[in-house]
Every structure is written in structure tokens, then in C-alpha cells.
C-alpha positions in Angstrom: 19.5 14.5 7.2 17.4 14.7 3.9 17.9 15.5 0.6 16.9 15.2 -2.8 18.6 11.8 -2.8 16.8 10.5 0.2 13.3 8.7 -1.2 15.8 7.2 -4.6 18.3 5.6 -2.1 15.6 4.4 0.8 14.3 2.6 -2.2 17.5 1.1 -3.2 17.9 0.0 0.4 14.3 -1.7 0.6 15.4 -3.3 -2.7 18.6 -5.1 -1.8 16.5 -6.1 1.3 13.8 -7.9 -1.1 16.3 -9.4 -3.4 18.5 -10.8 -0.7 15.3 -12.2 1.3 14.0 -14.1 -2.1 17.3 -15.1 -2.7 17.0 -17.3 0.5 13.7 -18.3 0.6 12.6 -18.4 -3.3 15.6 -18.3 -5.1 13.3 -19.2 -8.3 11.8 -15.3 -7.8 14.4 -13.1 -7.0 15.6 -12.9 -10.6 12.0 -11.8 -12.0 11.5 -9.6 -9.1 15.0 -8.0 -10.2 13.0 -7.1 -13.3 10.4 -5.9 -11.8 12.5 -3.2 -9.6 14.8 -2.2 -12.6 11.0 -1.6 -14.6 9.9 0.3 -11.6 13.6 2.5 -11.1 12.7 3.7 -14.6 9.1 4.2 -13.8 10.4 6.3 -11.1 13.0 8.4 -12.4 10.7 9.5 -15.3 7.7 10.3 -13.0 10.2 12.6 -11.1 11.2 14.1 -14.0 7.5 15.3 -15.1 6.0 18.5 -13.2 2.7 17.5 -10.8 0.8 19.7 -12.7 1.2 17.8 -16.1 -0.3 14.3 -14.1 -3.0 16.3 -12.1 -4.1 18.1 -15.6 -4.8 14.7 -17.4 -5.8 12.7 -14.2 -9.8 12.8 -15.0 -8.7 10.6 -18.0 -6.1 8.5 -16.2 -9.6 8.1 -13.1 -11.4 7.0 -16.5 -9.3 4.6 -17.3 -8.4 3.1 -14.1 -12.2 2.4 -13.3 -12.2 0.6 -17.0 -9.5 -1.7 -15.6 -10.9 -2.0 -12.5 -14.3 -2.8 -14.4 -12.0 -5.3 -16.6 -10.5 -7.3 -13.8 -14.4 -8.2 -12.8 -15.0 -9.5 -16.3 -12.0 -11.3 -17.3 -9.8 -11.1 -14.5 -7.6 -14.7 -13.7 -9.8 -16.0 -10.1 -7.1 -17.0 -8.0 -8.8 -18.1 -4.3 -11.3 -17.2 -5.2 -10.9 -13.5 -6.3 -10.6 -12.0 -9.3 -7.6 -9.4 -9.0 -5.3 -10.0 -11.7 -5.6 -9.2 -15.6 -3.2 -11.8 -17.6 -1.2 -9.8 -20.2 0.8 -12.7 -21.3 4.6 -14.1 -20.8 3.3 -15.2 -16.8 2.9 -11.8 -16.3 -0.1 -10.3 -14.7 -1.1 -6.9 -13.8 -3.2 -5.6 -10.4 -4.9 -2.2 -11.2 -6.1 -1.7 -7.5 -2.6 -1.1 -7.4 -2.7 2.3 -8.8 -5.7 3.0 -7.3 -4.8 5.1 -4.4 -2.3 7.8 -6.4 -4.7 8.1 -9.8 -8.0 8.8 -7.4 -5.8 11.4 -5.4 -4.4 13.3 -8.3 -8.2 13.2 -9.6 -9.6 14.3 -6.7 -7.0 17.3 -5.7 -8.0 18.5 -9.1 -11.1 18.1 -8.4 -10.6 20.4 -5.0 -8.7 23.3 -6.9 -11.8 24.3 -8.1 -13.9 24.2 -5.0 -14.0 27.8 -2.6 -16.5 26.5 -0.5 -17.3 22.7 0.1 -21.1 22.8 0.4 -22.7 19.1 1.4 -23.6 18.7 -2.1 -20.4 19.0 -3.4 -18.7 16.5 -0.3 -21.2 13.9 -1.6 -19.5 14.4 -5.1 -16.3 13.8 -4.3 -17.4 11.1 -1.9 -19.1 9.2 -5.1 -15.8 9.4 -7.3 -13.7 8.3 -4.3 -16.4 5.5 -3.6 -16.9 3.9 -7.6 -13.0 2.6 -7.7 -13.7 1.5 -3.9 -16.5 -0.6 -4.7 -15.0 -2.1 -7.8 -12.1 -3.3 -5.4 -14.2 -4.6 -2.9 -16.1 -7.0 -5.4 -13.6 -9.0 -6.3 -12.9 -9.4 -3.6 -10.2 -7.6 -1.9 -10.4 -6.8 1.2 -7.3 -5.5 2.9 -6.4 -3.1 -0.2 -10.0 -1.8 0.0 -9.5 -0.6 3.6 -6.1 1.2 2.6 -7.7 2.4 -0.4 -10.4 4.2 2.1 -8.8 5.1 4.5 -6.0 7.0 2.1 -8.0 9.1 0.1 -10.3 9.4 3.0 -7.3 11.2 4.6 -7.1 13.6 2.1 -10.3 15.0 3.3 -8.7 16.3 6.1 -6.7 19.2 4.6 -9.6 20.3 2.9 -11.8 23.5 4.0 -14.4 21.6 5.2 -16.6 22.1 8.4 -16.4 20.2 11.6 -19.9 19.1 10.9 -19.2 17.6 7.4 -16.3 15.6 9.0 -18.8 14.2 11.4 -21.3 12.9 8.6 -19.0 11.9 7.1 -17.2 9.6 10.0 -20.6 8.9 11.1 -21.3 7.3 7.3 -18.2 5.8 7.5 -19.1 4.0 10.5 -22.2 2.8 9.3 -20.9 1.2 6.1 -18.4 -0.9 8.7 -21.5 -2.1 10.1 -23.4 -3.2 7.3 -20.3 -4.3 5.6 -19.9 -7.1 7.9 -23.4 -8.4 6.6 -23.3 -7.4 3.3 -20.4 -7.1 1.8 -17.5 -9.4 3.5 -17.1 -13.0 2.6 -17.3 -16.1 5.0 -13.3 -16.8 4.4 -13.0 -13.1 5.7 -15.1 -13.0 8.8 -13.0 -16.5 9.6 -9.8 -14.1 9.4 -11.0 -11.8 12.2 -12.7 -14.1 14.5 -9.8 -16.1 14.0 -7.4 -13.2 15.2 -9.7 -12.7 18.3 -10.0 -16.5 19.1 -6.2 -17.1 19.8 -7.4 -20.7 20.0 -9.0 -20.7 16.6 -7.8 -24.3 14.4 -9.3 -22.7 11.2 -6.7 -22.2 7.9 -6.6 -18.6 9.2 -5.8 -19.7 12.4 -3.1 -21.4 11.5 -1.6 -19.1 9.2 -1.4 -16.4 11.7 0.0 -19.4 14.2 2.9 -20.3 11.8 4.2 -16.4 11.4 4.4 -16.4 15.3 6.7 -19.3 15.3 8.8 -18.0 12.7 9.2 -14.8 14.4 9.6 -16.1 17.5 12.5 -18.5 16.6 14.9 -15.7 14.9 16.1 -14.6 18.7 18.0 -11.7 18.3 20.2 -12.3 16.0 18.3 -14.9 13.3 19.1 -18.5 12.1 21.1 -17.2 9.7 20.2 -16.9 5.6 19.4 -19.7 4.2 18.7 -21.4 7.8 14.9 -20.1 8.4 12.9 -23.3 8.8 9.4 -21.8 9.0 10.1 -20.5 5.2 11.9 -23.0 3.7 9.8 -26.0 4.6 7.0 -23.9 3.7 5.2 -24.0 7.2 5.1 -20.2 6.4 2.4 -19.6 3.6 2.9 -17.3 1.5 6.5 -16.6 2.4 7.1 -14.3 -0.1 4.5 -12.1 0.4 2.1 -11.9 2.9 4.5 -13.0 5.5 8.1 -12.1 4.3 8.9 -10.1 7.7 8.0 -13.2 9.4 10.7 -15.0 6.9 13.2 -11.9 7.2 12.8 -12.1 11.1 13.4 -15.8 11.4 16.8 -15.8 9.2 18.2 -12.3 10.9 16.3 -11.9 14.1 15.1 -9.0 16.2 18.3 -6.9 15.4 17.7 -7.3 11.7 13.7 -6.8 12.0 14.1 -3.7 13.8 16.6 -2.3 11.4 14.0 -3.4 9.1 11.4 -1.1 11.0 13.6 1.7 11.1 14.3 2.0 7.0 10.4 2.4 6.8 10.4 5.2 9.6 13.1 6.9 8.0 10.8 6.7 4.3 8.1 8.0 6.2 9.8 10.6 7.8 11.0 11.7 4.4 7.5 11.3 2.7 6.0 14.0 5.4 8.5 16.3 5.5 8.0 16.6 0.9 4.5 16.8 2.4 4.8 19.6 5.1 7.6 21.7 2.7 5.1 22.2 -0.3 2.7 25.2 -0.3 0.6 23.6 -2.7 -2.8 22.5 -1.1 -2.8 19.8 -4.0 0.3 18.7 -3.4 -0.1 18.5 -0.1 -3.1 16.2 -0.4 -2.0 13.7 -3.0 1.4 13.6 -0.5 -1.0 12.8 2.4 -3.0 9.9 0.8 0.6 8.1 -0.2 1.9 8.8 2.9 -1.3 7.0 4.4 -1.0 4.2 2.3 2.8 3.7 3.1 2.1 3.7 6.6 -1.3 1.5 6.9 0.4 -0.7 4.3 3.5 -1.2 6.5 2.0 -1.2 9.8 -0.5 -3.9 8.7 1.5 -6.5 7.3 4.3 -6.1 9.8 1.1 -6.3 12.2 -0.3 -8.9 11.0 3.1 -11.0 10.8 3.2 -10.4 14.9 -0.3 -12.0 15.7 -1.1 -7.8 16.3 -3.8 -7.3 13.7 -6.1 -9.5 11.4 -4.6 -11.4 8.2 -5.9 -9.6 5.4 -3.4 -10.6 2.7 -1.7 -6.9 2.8 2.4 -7.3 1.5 5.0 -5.2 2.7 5.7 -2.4 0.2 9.1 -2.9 -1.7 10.1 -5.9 0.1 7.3 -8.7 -0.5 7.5 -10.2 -3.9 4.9 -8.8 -6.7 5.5 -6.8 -10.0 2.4 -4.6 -9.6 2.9 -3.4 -6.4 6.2 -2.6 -6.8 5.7 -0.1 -10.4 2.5 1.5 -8.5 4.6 2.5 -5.7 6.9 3.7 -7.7 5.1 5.1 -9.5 3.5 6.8 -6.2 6.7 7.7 -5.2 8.0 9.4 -8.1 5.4 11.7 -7.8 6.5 12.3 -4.5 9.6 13.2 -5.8 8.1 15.0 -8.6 7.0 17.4 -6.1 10.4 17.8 -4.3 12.2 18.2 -7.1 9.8 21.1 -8.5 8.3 22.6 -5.7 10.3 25.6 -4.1 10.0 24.2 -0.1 7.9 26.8 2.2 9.9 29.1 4.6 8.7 26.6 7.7 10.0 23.3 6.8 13.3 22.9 4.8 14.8 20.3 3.0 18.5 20.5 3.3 
């Protein structure tokens, strides 16, 4: 059921499933975002290629560098409604480093670990700091949905750690707290809208509506879809942000429940994959860096398909591989070459095998 060739052709399927969505409802994108998966197949293959050790040995400079970009972003970053998330490096292109976020802290971090017998509350507070600074760069510009993944992935890597019960609940406890105050403190108007908007069902605000519109489109694919080409929702562009945002809403209007589900199951089957890499590797590094991606693929997908079916807030989260976006697409694959890094290096453990 899995193989070496499992994660490379999942993507391949996610891929054609992007390309032949665009094709329908942006036609004008699909050829750039053709680029941008034949830029990330060969980011991929070449990160598999490389040992885990090599990327965990230089990862404190690769941490360095990320928070240097993320510190860039802030500075000269294009503002685009209102936040400042993308760095223009000419030719239309732009580049997201909260992207890479999530795999650079992890390698950093497990490295970090490997040289910790005991985890003593002084040193928790030290990996919480360096998991925190990229955070609360992300958070400021704002960015709120890839904050909360960001979090709550490395934050699961904490979990496989030797750490006492105790610890976890100071930590959880902490966690809680900054929620709290983060409602005050930290989160913009436009965001609170998006919440109370997703607990008002009656709510008229732009949020409101947004989360109204992906219900309709839904809604009206039946079981087998309009049909490509035939979604009304997307191509009248009663759907905002089609491409992105809500491309499962767009994918479920043109090929209905039958295709959505299908849809579903491709991401289950990645996932599956993903844990058992995770669950066949000895290494306690390994393990961790495979958790936090794993995390992120699952909070990522769950939220946006979520958030397409009126289950959880709009927060601006795309659907990985799918929804339309350079820089999404070469950090994950760049995340999931290392995943495959690790397969394709790491002798499996006796317990789980990969056949």
C-alpha cells in the first residue's frame, strides 16, 4: 500500500487536480502555477536526495536567515489588505517566507533537542523563545491563520520530547493565556469580524458574506458537480478568492460531492503516508520534524476545507498543493522532500514497515 513512490505520486495527483481546477476557473493562472510545480518537483527531488542530517547540521544558520526575511517582509514587504506578507523579487513574482517557517524552525529546534538529556524548565523556556521570535514576526504583519499553524506545529513537536507532565501543563496553561490576551492585544478588528461573523450565521459583514458565498457554491455541485467550466459561484466571481482561499468550494461546485470526497480522500491517503515515514524512523529528530509537517498538512487541510463548509472561521488558510500560490507550493515541497529525505535514508524500525 506504500512505497518509496507513494508521497512523489500523491503530489503528482494533487497537482493535476490544481492545474485542471485553474484551468476552469482562472485559465490566466494555470500556466504560471505549472511553473511553479515544475520549480517545486525539482525542489523536491533534490531535498530527497540530501541526507537529514546535512539540513539539521546547518539549520541554526538557515533559523538565522529565515528570521532576517521574516524581519525583511516587516520593512519592505508589498502591503496587500492591509498586510505585509510578500517580498517582491521582481518579474510579478513575489516570495512568502512564513512559508518556510514551520520545516526551518523544526529542523532548528530537533537539533536543538539532540543535545538535551534532561529538559529542565529553564531550558523549555529556551526553546519556547526560538519557537516564539519567527511566531511573533508572522503575527505582525499580520497573519493570522499561518500563525496558528505555525504554533500549533512546532508546538506539537513538544510532545515527543522527554518532558514532564508538569511542563506540558505550563506550558498549555501559557498557551491558553496568550489566546486570551491575544484577542485584545494582538488581533485586528477585520479579524475579530471573521469569528464573530462565523458565530453570527446572520452576520451581513464582508466576512459574512464571504463564508455565505462558499456555502452556495458547495451546496449547488449536488453530487455529481455542474460540470467544468459550468461552476457559477467561481466564474462570476461570487466566490472571492476562488483560487485560493476557496478553491474546494470552486472544485465542489464543478464536480460535486463525489469529486469533493475523492478530493478528501487523496489528502487522507498523504497523511497516512506522512505518519507511517513518521512512525518507521528510530530517529527522535526525525521523528519530530515529521510530526510538525504532518501537523501542518493536517491543520492546513482541515481548515480551509473547514472553512469552505461554513465549519470553522475564515482565516485566509489555502489548500496545500491545490490552491494557487508559488510560495506555498516550493515550501511544501520543500517540507516534503525532507519527508522523503528520511524515507529514503532511514533504515525503517522493526515495528512499522514500509513495503
Amino acid at each position: 500500500m506504500f512505497s518509496k513512490f507513494s508521497l512523489p505520486f500523491t503530489l503528482l495527483v494533487l497537482a493535476v487536480v490544481s492545474l485542471v481546477t485553474l484551468r476552469s476557473i482562472a485559465p490566466d493562472l494555470a500556466s504560471t502555477q505549472l511553473l511553479f510545480f515544475l520549480m517545486g518537483g525539482t525542489i523536491f527531488f533534490i531535498t530527497s536526495l540530501v541526507r537529514f542530517k546535512i539540513f539539521e547540521e546547518y539549520s541554526n544558520i538557515t533559523y538565522i536567515g529565515l528570521s532576517l526575511l521574516l524581519a525583511l517582509t516587516l520593512l519592505i514587504g508589498q502591503v496587500t489588505k492591509g498586510s505585509a506578507r510578500w517580498i517582491d523579487i521582481g518579474g510579478g513574482f513575489h516570495i512568502q517566507a512564513s512559508q518556510l517557517a514551520i520545516p526551518l524552525v523544526a529542523l532548528f529546534l530537533s537539533k536543538v533537542m539532540r543535545k538535551y538529556k534532561q529538559f529542565s524548565m529553564k531550558k523549555i523556556a529556551k526553546l519556547v523563545f526560538l519557537a516564539t521570535l519567527p511566531g511573533i514576526l508572522i503575527i505582525v504583519q499580520p497573519d493570522l491563520g499561518t500563525t496558528l499553524i505555525y504554533f500549533l506545529s512546532i508546538g506539537s513537536m513538544f510532545f515527543l520530547a522527554p518532558i514532564k507532565f508538569k511542563h506540558i501543563l505550563y506550558l498549555s496553561s501559557a498557551g491558553i493565556i496568550t489566546l486570551v490576551l491575544s484577542w485584545f492585544l494582538i488581533l485586528k478588528p477585520y479579524q475579530k469580524e471573521r469569528i464573530l461573523s462565523f458565530i453570527n450565521k446572520s452576520d451581513q459583514t464582508q466576512a459574512g458574506w464571504n463564508a455565505e458565498q462558499s456555502l452556495i457554491a458547495v451546496g449547488s455541485g449536488q453530487i455529481w458537480g455542474r460540470g467544468l467550466g459550468q461552476g457559477i459561484q467561481s466564474h462570476l466571481k461570487f466566490l472571492p478568492e476562488r483560487q485560493t482561499d476557496f478553491i474546494f468550494a470552486s472544485v465542489a461546485e464543478e464536480v460535486g460531492f463525489i469529486g469533493s470526497i475523492t478530493l478528501v480522500g487523496i489528502y487522507c491517503y498523504l497523511m497516512m503516508v506522512l505518519w507511517r515515514v513518521m512512525a518507521s524512523t528510530p530517529d527522535l529528530g526525525q521523528k519530530q520534524v515529521c510530526l510538525s509537517i504532518l501537523s501542518m498538512m493536517i491543520i492546513q487541510t482541515a481548515t480551509n476545507i473547514g472553512m469552505n463548509a461554513g465549519l470553522v472561521p475564515i482565516t485566509g488558510v489555502t489548500l496545500p498543493f491545490v490552491s494557487y500560490g508559488g510560495s506555498s507550493i516550493l515550501a511544501i515541497s520543500f517540507s516534503l522532500g525532507l519527508i522523503q529525505s528520511i524515507l529514503r535514508h532511514t533504515e525503517p524500525s522493526p515495528t512499522v514497515m514500509i513495503t
